[in-house]
C-alpha positions in Angstrom: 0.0 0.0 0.0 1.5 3.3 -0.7 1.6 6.2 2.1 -1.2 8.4 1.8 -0.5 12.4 2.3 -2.4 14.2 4.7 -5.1 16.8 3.2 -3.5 20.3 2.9 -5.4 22.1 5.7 -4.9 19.4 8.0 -5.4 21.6 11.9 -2.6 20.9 14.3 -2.0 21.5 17.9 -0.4 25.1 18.5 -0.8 24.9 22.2 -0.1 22.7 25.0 -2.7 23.0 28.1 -1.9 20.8 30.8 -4.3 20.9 34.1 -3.9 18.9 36.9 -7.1 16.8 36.8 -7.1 17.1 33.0 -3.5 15.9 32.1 -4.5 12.8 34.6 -7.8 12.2 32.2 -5.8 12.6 29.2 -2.7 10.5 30.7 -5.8 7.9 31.5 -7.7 8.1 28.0 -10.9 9.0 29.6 -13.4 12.6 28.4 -14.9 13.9 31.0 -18.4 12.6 30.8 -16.4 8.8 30.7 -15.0 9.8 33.6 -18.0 11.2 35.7 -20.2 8.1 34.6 -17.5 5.7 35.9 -17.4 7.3 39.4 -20.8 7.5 39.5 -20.8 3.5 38.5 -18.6 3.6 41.4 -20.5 5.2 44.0 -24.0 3.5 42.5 -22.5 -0.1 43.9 -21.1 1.4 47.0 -24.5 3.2 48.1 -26.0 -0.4 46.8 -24.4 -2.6 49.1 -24.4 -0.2 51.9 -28.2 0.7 51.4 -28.3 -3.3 51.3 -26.4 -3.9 54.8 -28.4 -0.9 56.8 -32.0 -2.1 55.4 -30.7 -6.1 56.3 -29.5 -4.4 59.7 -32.5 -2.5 60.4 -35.3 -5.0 59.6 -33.7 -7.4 61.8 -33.3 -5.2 64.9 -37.6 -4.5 64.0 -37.9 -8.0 63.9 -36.4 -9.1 67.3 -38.3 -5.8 68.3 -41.3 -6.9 67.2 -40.8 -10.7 68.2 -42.2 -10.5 72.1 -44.9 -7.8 70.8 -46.2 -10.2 68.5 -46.2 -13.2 70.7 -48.0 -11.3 73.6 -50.8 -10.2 71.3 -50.9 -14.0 70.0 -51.4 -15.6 73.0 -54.3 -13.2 74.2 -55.9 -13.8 70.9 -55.8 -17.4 71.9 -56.6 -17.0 75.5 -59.7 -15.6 74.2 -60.5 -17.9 71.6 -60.3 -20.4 74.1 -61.9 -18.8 76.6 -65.2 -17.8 74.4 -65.0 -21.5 72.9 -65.3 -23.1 76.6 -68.2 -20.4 76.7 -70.1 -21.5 74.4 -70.0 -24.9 75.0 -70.4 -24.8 78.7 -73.4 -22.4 77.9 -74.7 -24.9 75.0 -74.6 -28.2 77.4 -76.3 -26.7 79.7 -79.5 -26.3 77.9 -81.6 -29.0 77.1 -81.0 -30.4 73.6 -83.3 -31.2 70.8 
């Protein structure tokens, strides 16, 4: 293949502008915009598995919380249950059946 030859008005760099967070993007390959989204990839996952962990954490601590409430209000509901059942049999035996 023969060499091409560049077009005649082809623009080239005049000036050198080196920043310190730019050169590092440049150095890296990365625009800006690449470089935002992949930080904010980062921080999506981190806030992900932390958000996970504290809601895991927190619905556990309600659930041992709520454990004792829950049982007290279970065995009332069955006290009376119980209570109304014996009731109503003790008040059905006593009258005289058909």
């Amino acid at each position: 293949m023969a060499a091409r030859t560049p077009p005649k008005f082809v623009p080239t760099l005049t000036e050198v502008v080196r920043s310190g967070a730019s050169s590092a993007r440049a150095g890296a390959g990365l625009t800006e915009d690449q470089l935002v989204a992949r930080v904010m990839q980062r921080v999506d996952l981190t806030l992900e598995r932390k958000l996970r962990e504290a809601i895991a954490a927190t619905v556990l601590e309600q659930t041992r919380a709520l454990g004792p409430i829950l049982r007290e209000e279970i065995e009332q509901v069955v006290r009376d249950a119980v209570s109304q059942a014996f009731a109503e049999e003790l008040g059905a035996s006593g009258k005289p059946r058909k």
